[in-house]
Structure formats: C-alpha cells, structure tokens
N, C-alpha and C positions, 0 to 999 in steps of 0.2 A: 643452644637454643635461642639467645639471645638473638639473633639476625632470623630469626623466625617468627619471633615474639614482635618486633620491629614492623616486618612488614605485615603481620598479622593485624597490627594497630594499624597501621596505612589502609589494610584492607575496611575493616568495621569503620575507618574514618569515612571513606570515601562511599559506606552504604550509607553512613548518617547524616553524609551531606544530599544523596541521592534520595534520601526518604524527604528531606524535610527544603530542600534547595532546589529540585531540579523540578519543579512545577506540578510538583505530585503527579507524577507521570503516572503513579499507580493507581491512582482512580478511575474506576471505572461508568462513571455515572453523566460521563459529561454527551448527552443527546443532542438530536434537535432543537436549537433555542425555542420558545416559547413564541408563537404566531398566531398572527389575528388573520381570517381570510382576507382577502383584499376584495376589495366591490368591481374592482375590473380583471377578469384572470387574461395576463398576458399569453402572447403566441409563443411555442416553445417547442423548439426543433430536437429532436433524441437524436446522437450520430453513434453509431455502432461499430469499430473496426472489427472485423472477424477475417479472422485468416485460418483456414482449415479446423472450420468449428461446426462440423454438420452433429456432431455427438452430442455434442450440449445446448445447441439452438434449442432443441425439443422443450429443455426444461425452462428456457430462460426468455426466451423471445415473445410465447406465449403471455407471458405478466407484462411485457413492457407493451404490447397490441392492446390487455385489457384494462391499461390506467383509467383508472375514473376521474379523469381532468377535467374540471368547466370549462376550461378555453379550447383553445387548438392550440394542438399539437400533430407533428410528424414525424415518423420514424425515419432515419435515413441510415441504411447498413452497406458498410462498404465492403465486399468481398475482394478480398485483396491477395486478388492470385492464386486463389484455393483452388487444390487440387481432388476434394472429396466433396464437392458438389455444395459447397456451402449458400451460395448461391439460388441452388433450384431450393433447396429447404427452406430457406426465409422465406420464397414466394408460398409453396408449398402449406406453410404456416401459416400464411398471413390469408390466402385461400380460404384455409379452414374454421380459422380462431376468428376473421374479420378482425372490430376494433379500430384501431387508431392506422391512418393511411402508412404504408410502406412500400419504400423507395430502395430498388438494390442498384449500388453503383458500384464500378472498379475503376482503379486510378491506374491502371497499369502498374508497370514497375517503378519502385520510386529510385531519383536519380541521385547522383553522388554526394554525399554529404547531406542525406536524408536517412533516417532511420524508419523502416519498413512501415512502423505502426503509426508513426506520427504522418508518416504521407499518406498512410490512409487517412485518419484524421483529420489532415488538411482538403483533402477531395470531399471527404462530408461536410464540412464546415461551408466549403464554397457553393455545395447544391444546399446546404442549410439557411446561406444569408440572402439565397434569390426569397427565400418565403419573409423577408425580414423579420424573425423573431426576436423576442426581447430577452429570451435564455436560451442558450444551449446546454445539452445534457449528453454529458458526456461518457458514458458505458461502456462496461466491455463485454463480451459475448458469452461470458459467461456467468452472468450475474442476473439475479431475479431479482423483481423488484414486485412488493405488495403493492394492491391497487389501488393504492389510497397514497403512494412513493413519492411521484412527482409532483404531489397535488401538496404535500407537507413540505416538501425541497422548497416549491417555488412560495410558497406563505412566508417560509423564514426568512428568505432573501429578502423577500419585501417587505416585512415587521423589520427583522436588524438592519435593514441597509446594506447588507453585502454583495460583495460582486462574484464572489466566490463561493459557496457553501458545497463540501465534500461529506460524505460519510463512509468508513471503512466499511464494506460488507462483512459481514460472521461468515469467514471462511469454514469449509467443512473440517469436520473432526470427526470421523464413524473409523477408519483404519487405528491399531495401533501408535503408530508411526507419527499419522496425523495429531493426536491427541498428546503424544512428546511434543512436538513441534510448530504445531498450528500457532497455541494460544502463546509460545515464547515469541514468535514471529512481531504478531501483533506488541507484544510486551516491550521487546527490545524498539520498536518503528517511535512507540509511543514516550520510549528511555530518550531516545533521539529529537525526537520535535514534541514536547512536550503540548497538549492539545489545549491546554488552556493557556499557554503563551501565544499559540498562532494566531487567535481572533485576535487578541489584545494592539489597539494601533501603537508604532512604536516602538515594534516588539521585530525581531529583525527573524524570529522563525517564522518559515513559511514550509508548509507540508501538503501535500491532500493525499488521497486515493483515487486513483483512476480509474477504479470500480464503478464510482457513481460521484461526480462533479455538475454541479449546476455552476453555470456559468453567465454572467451577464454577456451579452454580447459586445456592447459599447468598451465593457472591460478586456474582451479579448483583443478586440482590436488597438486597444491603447496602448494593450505589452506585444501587439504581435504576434498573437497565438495563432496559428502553432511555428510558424518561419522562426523567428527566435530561439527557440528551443530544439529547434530539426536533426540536431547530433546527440540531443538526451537519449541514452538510453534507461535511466530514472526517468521519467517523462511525465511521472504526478506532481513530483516532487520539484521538476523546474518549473514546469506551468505554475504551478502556488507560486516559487519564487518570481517569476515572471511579472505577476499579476499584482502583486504584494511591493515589486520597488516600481511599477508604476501608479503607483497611489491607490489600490486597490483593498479594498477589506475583505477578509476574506475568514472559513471559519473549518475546521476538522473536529469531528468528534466519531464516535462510536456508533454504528445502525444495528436499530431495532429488528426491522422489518425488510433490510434488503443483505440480501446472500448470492454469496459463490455455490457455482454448483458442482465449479469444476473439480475433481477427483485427486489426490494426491494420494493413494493406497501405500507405498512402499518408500521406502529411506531415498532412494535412488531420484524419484519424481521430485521429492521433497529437497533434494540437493543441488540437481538442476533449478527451480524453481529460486532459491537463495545462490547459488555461485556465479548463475546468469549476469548476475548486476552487482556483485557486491564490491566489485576491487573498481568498478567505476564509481559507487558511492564514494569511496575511498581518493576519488580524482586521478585512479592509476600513479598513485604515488607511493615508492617502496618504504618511504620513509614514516606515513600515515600508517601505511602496514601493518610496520616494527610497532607502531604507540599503538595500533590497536591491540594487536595480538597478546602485548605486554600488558595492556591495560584488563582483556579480556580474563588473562590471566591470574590478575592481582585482585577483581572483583569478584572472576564467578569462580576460579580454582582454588585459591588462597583459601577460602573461609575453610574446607572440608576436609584440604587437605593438612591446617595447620590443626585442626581438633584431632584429626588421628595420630597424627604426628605427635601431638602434645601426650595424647593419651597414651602410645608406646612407649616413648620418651620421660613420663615423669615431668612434663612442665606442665603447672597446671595457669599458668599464665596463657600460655598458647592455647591449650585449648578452651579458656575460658573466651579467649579473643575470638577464637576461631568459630568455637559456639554462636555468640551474638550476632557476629555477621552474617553466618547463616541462617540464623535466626532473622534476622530485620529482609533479608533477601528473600527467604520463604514466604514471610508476613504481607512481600509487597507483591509476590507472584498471586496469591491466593485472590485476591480482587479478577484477574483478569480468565484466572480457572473458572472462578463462577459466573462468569458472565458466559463463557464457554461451557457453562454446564458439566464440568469435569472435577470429579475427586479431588477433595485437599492431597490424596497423598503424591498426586504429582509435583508440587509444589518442592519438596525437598528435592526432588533431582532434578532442578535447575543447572546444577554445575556441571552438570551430565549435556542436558541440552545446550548448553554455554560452549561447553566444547566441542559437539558436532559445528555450531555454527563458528567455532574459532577455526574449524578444519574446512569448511567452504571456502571458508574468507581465504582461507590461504591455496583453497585448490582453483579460487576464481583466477587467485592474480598469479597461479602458474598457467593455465589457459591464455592470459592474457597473454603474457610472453612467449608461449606455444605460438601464438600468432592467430589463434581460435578466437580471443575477445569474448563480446558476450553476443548472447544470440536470442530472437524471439521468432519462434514459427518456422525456423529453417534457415533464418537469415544471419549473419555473421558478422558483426565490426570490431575488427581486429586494434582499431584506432581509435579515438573522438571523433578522429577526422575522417574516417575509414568509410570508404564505399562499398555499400551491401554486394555479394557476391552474388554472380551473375548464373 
C-alpha cells in the first residue's frame, strides 16, 4: 500500500493547493461589480447568432425585446441558415412582444476557415457598427435576459472601465442528468480560469461566456473581433483572450438574473454538449490529453478510490489521505450546488461526474481523429483549419 499511500498524498496535496492557490475558484459570490448609472446611457447594439433555434426563441427573445434601457438600443438576430423557420419566428415575436427594434439578417454560408457561429457574428457586428454604438452585446439564442440585464451590463462597464464584461447564465438543472452535470460544468470552467484572476490587469487569464458579453466596441475593433478569432471553435473563451492582449480589461463572474433556456434532458445531450469542443480546448494535442486524463485522474478518482481501498486493505494511512481529499473536494463542490439550488448530497459524487467528463474528453479527441472534429448546429471542423462542410 505504500505506492498508494504516496500518491494518495500527491492527491490531497494538489486539492490543498487547489483550495487555497488557484484563485478560489470555489466561490461563488463573485457578481456584477458595484455601478453607479451613468448620466448619459450609451447606444447599444444586441447581435444574436441563431441557427435552427425556432423552439427556444419563444422563451428567450421575448426578454431581450423587453429590456428596460434608457438609451437605444437594437436587436440584430442573424439567422444563419436555419432550416426550421428561425427566422419567420423572431419577426413573428417581435410582431407581438414589440419592444426594442429587431433586425433579422443572414450571412449566407460562411467561407473556408470561418467557423459557422462566428460568421454569423461577424455579419451582425457589421449591420451593428452602421448604428455606431458604443457596446455591443453579444448573446446567444438561447438565453433570457431580466429586464433590467443590459441596463446593469452596461453601468458596470462604465463604473469599472471595462471593455469587456461577461456573465455566465444559470444554465438549466430540472433533468436528472442535468443536476449531475450542469453545476460540475460551471465548477470545472471556473477550476480553469479562475474569475477573479480575469478582471485583475496583469493577470494573463482571460475567459468569458458567450451567453451574454458586453462588449465595448472601440475594444473589438482594437483585437479584431471577430476576424481574429474565425477558426475558434471555443469562441468565448478567445474573444476574452483577444481582447485582454490587446490592452483590454475585461471582467467574468456569475449571473443572477440571466439564464439558459436551452434543455439538456438526458446523458446523451449532455455529452454532446461537453465532447463538442473539449479536445480543441485541449489545442488537439495527444500529449495535453495524456496530462489531462492522468491528472483528472489523480484529482477526482484517487481520493474515493484510495479510502476504499485503504479500508479493504487495513491501511489506515490511505484512507485517512483518501478521506481528506475527498473531503476538501466535496467542501469546494458545495458553493457552486447552492448557487444551483441543489442538494449537498450531490457534492460527494463528484468523482462520479469527474469521470463522465474524463470519458468525453477522450470520446472528443477520438471524433477528432474519426475526422468528425467538433461541430455546432450541423456544421463540422475536422481541423483548426478545417472548412465547414458543405
């Protein structure tokens, strides 16, 4: 048991550097900075990608028509090639609801070494800079926003100075499935770019959510958003970095008040959703891979499996190690369940959900070498460099 006991210790080290070292990625507290209104409310363009989203516009369209903004604002939704009428329903919506003016545009198909969602993107930005506003806001089609959303987006920007301000939406949790996996999702994104190192200038993380980014516009144009980034298929998560090495400040934290509407019912949705993109997080590299898998290993499986092991075993070393770590691992899951509104007692089968998400990671980057890649909406880049299939 000695070589158990070993890396048992390696494991509890590396939660108690993870608790106390890695930017308290477990708290969950960190909001909207603190904003004063501003005496002039700037003009502020909302650009919408939606690609075969007529099922969830109902929910979500309707809140971003009724923001209660002082300034102007416009909505610009790009239908990008939908095949289930996405299109007629934003008019259709905007018909009924009124509200804030909307614009449905399509880009056509985007061209080689564009990734599907960012050329739509790019076609709303360019009907967004004829109004020249002073933010853009940038949403995805399936996210609600309280009426009071962009009116708090754009204060903080203008209280902090930043060129950037994101906030993660409170993805749904009402399945099963979802309720394993939702709030690890968020947990592990936050393990990764820790949210109070990205405001910090200096600070070399940059992250956002693409659910809901306010964006200075002066600032997009400085990194070149979105041309720069047109082979992401992470595409929150380079735009931050985009924006952030061209002198930009910028900020991620947690949302109150703006949600996903969209559905993840079963394991299967929930898989897709995470393998999509995960072995590109990873820069398609086998070698990234290995350290993660091995690491994923030593963090979330190690702790559970050296306490039982201890405890058949007669080593009461191992399982006192094994204990701890699962213990400090539980302790840092539990911030992010209650913010999700979900029972402590999921917090202990963290190692459980640690390892469906070790079996994505590795079903992503056999897709990748299937020649499949990752895909949004129907569309497929087998490469970085890869042209959307025709």
């Amino acid at each position: 048991m000695d070589v158990v006991v070993w890396i048992t210790a390696a494991s509890l080290a590396a939660w108690l550097w993870l608790l106390l070292c890695q930017g308290f990625f477990w708290r969950t507290d960190l909001r909207l900075p603190p904003a004063a209104e501003p005496d002039d409310w700037p003009d502020v363009c909302v650009v919408v990608p939606a690609r075969d989203e007529a099922e969830v516009l109902p929910e979500s369209l309707p809140s971003l028509l009724a923001q209660d903004y002082p300034g102007r604002a416009e909505i610009f939704l790009v239908d990008d090639g939908s095949s289930d009428g996405t299109g007629e329903v934003a008019r259709a919506l905007a018909a009924r609801h009124g509200g804030l003016p909307l614009t449905v545009g399509s880009p056509g198909e985007p061209p080689a070494g564009w990734t599907g969602k960012l050329w739509a993107v790019r076609h709303g930005i360019a009907l967004a800079r004829a109004r020249g506003p002073e933010f853009l806001l940038l949403t995805d089609a399936d996210i609600a926003h309280e009426p009071d959303s962009l009116r708090g987006l754009v204060a903080a920007a203008r209280t902090g100075g930043f060129d950037l301000v994101s906030q993660m939406a409170r993805l749904r949790v009402a399945s099963a499935w979802e309720r394993l996996v939702v709030p690890a999702f968020v947990y592990f994104f936050a393990q990764l770019y820790p949210f109070r190192r990205i405001a910090r200038k200096g600070s070399r993380t940059a992250a956002a959510a693409g659910g809901c980014v306010l964006l200075r516009t002066t600032a997009a144009e400085r990194a070149r958003i979105p041309d720069a980034i047109r082979q992401a298929v992470i595409d929150d998560v380079s735009l931050a970095r985009a924006v952030k090495r061209s002198g930009g400040h910028i900020w991620l934290g947690l949302a109150e008040r703006v949600d996903s509407v969209r559905p993840y019912p079963r394991l299967a949705d929930l898989w897709r959703m995470v393998s999509r993109s995960a072995y590109a997080q990873l820069r398609h590299n086998p070698l990234v891979l290995l350290g993660t898998v091995l690491g994923l290993a030593l963090v979330y499986l190690v702790p559970p499996v050296a306490l039982c092991a201890g405890l058949v075993a007669g080593s009461a070393q191992a399982a006192l190690l094994g204990a701890l770590a699962w213990a400090v691992m539980t302790g840092t899951y539990l911030p992010m369940l209650r913010y999700y509104r979900q029972p402590w007692w999921l917090a202990p089968l963290l190692p459980f959900t640690a390892f469906l998400y070790l079996l994505m990671t590795v079903d992503s980057a056999v897709q990748h070498y299937r020649g499949r890649g990752a895909a949004w909406k129907g569309r497929t880049y087998a490469r970085p460099d890869a042209a959307p299939e025709q």
